[in-house]
N, C-alpha and C positions, 0 to 999 in steps of 0.2 A: 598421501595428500590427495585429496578428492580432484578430479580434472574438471576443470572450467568449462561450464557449457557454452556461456556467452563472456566476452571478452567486456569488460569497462566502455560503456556507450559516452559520447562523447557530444559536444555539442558541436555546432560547426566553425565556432573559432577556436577550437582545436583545445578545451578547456571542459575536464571532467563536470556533469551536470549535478552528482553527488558530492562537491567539494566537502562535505561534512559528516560525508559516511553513513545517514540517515536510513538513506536507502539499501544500503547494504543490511542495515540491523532489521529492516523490516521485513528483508527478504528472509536474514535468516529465522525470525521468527516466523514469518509466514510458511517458512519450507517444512519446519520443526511440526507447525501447527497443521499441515494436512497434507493432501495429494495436489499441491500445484508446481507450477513450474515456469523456468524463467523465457521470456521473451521478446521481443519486439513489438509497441505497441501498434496496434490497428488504427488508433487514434493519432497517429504522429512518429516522426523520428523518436521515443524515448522508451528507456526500460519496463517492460512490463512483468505482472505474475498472471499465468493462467491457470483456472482449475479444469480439466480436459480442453475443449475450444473456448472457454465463457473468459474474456480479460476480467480480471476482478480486482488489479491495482496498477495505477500508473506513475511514473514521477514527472510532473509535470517542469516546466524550464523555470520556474522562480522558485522550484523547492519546495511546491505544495505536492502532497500527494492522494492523487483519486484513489479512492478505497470504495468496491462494491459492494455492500453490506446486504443489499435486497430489504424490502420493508418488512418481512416476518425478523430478518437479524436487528433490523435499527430497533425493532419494538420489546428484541428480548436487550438490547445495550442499553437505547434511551435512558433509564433511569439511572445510570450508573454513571453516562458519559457525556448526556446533552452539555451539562454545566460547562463540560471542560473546554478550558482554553486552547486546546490543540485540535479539538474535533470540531466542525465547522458542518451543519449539516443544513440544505438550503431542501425545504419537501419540492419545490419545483423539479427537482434531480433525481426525482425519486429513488431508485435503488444506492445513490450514490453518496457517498462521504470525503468529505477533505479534511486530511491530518496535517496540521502544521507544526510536529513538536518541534522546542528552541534547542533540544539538546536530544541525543542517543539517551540520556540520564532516562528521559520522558517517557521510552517504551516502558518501562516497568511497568508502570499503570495503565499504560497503552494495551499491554501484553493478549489480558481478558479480550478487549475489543477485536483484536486481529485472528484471535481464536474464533470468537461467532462467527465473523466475516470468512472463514474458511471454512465452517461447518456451515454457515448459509449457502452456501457456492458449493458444495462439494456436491 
């Protein structure tokens, strides 16, 4: 069994932030999908993914999650992902993306998008 680098981040009424395990499927696709690694955001108490120093995903405290795509990744996903109901992309944010899937189900199609977003960051 692999050893746990960072333990279940928690909020501070004492109540896991991932109650749906969202975030754990996206780490492990994101771990699968390149050289990053898990850690403590810079932006806040909450779990982060980094690709060497650069944070490139966080979970935010309502269960959205920031995904750093950079504008060459948003330009090679765009046509595949703006439609979607899970991806939320605001250009004022620029490198930035919010994934709201309603289910783990939703990565599937997710899958593609977290792969750019790792090879954009990488």
């Amino acid at each position: 069994m692999p050893a746990v680098l960072f333990p279940r981040l928690f909020t501070i009424s004492g109540m896991s932030v991932d109650s749906g395990g969202l975030w754990d499927a996206i780490v492990d696709v994101m771990l699968a999908a390149g050289h990053v690694r898990e850690g403590r955001s810079r932006y806040g108490d909450k779990p982060a993914l980094f690709a060497g120093s650069m944070e490139i995903a966080h979970l935010e405290q309502d269960g959205a999650i920031d995904l750093r795509i950079t504008r060459a990744g948003w330009a090679r996903a765009r046509q595949d992902f703006a439609a979607d109901p899970a991806v939320q992309h605001d250009p004022r944010r620029r490198d930035w993306i919010e994934l709201r899937p309603n289910h783990a189900s939703d990565l599937g199609r997710l899958t593609p998008l977290l792969a750019i977003t790792a090879a954009a960051n990488a």
